[in-house]
C-alpha positions as a Markdown table, in Angstrom:
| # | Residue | x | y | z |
|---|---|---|---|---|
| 1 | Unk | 0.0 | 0.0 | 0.0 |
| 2 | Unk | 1.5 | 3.3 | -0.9 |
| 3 | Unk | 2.0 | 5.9 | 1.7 |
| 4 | Unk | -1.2 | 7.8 | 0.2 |
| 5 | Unk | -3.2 | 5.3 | 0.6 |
| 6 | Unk | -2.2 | 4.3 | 3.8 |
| 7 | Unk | -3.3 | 7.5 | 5.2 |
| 8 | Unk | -6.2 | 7.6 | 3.8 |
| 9 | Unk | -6.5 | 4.4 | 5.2 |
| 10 | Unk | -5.8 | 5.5 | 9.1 |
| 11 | Unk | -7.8 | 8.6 | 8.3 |
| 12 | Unk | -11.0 | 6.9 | 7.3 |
| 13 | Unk | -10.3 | 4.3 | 10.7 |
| 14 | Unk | -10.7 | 7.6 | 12.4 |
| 15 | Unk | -13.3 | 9.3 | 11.0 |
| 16 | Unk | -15.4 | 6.5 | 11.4 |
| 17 | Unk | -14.8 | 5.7 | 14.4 |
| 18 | Unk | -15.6 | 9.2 | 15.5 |
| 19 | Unk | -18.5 | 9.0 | 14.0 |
| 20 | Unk | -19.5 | 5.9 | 15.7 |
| 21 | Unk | -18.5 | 7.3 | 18.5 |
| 22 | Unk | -20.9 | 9.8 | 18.3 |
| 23 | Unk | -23.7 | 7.4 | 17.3 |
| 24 | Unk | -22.9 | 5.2 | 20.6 |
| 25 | Unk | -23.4 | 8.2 | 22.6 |
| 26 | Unk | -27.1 | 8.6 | 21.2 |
| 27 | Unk | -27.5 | 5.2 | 21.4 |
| 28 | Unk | -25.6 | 4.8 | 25.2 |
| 29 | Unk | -26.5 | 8.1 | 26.7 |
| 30 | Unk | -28.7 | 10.6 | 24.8 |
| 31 | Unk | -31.7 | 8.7 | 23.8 |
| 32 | Unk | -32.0 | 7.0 | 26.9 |
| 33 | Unk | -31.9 | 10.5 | 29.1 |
| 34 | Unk | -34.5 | 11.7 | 26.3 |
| 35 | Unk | -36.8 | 9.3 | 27.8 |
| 36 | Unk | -36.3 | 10.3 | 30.6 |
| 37 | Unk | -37.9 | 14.0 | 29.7 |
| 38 | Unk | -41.7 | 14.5 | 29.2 |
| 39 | Unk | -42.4 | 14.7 | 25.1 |
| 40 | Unk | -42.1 | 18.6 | 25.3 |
| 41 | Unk | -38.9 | 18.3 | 26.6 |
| 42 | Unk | -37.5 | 15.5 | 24.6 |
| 43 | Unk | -38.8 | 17.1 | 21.4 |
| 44 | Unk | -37.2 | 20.1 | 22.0 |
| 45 | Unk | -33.8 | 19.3 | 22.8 |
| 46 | Unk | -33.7 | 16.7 | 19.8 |
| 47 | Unk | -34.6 | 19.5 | 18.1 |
| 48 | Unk | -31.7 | 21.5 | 19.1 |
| 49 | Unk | -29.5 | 18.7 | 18.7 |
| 50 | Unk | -30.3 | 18.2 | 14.9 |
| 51 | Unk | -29.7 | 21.9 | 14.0 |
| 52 | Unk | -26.3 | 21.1 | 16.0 |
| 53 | Unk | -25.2 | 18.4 | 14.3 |
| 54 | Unk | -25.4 | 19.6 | 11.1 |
| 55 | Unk | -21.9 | 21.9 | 11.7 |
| 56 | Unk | -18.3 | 21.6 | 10.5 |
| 57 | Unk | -16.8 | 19.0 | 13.2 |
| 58 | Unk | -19.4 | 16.3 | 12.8 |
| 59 | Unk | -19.8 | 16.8 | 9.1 |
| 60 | Unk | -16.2 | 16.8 | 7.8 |
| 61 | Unk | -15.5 | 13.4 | 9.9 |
| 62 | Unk | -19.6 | 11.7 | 8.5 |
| 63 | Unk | -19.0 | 12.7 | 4.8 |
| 64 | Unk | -14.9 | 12.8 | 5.2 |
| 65 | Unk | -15.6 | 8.7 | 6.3 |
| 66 | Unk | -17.7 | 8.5 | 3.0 |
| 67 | Unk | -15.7 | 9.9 | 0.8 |
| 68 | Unk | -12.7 | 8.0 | 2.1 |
| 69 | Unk | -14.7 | 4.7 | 1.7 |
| 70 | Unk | -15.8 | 5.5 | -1.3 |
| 71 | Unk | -12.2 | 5.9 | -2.9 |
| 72 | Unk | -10.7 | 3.0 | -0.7 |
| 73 | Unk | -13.3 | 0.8 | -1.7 |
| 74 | Unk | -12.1 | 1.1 | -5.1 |
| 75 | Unk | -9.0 | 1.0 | -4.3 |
| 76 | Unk | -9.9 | -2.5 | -2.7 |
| 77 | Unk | -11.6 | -4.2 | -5.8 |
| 78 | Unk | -8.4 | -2.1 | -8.2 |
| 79 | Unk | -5.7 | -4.4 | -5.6 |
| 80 | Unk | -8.2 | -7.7 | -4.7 |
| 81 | Unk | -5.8 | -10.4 | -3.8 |
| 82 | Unk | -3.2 | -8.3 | -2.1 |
| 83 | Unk | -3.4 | -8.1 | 1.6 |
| 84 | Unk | -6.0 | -6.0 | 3.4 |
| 85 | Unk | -8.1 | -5.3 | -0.2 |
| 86 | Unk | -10.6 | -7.6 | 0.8 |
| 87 | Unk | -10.6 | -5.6 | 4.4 |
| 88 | Unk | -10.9 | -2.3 | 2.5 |
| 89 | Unk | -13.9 | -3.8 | 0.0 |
| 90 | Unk | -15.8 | -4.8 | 3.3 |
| 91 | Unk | -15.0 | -1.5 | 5.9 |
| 92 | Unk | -15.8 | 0.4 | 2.7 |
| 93 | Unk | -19.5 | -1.0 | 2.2 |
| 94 | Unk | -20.1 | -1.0 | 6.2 |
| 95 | Unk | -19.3 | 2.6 | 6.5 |
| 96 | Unk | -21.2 | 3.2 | 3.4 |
| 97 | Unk | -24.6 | 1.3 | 3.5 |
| 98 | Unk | -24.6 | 0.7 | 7.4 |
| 99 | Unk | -24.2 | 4.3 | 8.1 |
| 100 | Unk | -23.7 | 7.1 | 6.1 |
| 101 | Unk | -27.0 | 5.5 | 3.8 |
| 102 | Unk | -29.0 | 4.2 | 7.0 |
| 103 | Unk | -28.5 | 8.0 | 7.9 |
| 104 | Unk | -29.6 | 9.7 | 4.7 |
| 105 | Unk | -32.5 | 7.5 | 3.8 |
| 106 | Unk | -33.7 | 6.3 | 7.3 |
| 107 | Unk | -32.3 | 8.7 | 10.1 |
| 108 | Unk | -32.6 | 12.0 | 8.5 |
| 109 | Unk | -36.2 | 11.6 | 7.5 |
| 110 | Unk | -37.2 | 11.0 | 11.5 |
| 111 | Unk | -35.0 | 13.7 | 12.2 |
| 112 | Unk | -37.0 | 15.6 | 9.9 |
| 113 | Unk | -40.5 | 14.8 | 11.0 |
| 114 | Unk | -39.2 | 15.5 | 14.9 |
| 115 | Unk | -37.9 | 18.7 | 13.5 |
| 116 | Unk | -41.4 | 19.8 | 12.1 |
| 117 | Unk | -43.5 | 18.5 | 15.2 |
| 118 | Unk | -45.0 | 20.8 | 17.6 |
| 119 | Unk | -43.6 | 19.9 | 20.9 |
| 120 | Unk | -46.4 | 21.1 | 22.9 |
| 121 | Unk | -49.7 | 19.8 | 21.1 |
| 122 | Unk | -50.6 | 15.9 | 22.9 |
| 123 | Unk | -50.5 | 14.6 | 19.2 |
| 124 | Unk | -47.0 | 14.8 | 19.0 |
| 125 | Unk | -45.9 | 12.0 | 21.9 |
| 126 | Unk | -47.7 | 9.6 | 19.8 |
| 127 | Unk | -45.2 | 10.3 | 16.9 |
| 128 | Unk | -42.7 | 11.0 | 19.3 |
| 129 | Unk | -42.5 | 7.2 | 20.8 |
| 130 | Unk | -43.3 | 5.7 | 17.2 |
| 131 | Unk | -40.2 | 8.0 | 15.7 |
| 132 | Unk | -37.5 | 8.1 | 18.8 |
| 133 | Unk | -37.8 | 4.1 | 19.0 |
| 134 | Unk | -37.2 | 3.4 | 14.9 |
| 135 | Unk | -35.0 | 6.4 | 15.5 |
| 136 | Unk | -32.9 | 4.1 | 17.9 |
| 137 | Unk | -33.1 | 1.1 | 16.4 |
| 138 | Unk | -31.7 | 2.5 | 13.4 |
| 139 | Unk | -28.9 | 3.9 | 15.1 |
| 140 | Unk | -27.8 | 1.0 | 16.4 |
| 141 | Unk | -27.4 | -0.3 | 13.0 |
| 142 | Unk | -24.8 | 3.2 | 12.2 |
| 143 | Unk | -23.4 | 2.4 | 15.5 |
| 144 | Unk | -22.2 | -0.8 | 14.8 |
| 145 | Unk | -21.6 | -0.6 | 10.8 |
| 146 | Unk | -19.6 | 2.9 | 11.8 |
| 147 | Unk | -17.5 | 1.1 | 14.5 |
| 148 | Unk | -16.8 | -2.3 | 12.6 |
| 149 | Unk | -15.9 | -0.4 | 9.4 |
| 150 | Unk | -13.2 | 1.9 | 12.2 |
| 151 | Unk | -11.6 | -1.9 | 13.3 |
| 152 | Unk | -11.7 | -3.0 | 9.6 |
| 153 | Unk | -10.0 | -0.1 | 8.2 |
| 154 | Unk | -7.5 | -0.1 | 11.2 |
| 155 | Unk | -6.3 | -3.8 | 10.4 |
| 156 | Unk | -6.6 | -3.3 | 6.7 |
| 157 | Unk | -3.8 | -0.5 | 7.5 |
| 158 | Unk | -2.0 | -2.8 | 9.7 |
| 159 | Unk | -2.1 | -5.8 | 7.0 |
| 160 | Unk | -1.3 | -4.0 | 4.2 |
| 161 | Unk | 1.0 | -1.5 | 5.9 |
């Protein structure tokens, strides 16, 4: 693996695993103290979080990982048989499908809906306990595809390196 690549390599371990680690703290921490809150509260503050999250430190590290996969997944198929392409080829479609897609298609949407609810009419714990717990569910799935495609790309680097 040229030194290029090999940095691209260690760069899109870290990025995703920054961004699974932000998905386990949802999962771990956040979601479970939004329970916690009456629906007016806990629609609110997600609220607040999804305007934050769409900023410069979470973005360049969720599309950064994309990108990165993108080209090393290419890269994987363009070397198959030589050690860690296979590793590249399978981090690359974790971190692709598993989160950065799960989030577009699934996440995004709910985020959405949550974003246009009125926290304080009744109608909106209904959607708020259909949403938040396919909203969870789902992140587990970036959690884990995030995370796994992190360990992937980190021994592809090591095997290849």
């Amino acid at each position: 693996m040229t030194d290029a690549f090999l940095i691209a390599t260690v760069a899109a371990s870290v990025a995703s695993g920054c961004v699974g680690g932000a998905f386990y703290a949802f999962s771990a921490i956040v979601m479970p103290g939004l329970a916690r809150l009456s629906t007016t509260q806990a629609v609110t503050t997600m609220q607040a979080i999804n305007v934050a999250a769409v900023r410069v430190p979470f973005m360049l590290a969720f599309v950064g990982a994309a990108v990165l996969s993108v080209v090393l997944g290419i890269r994987g198929f363009a070397t198959l048989g030589e050690p860690g392409a296979l590793l590249l080829i399978v981090a690359s479609a974790l971190y692709l499908v598993g989160s950065f897609v799960v989030t577009i298609a699934a996440n995004v949407p709910i985020n959405d809906a949550v974003g246009r609810a009125d926290a304080s009419v009744p109608e909106t714990a209904d959607l708020w306990a259909r949403l938040s717990a396919r909203w969870t569910r789902l992140n587990h799935v970036r959690t884990v595809a995030a995370l796994a495609a992190a360990a992937l790309f980190a021994v592809s680097a090591v095997v290849a390196g």
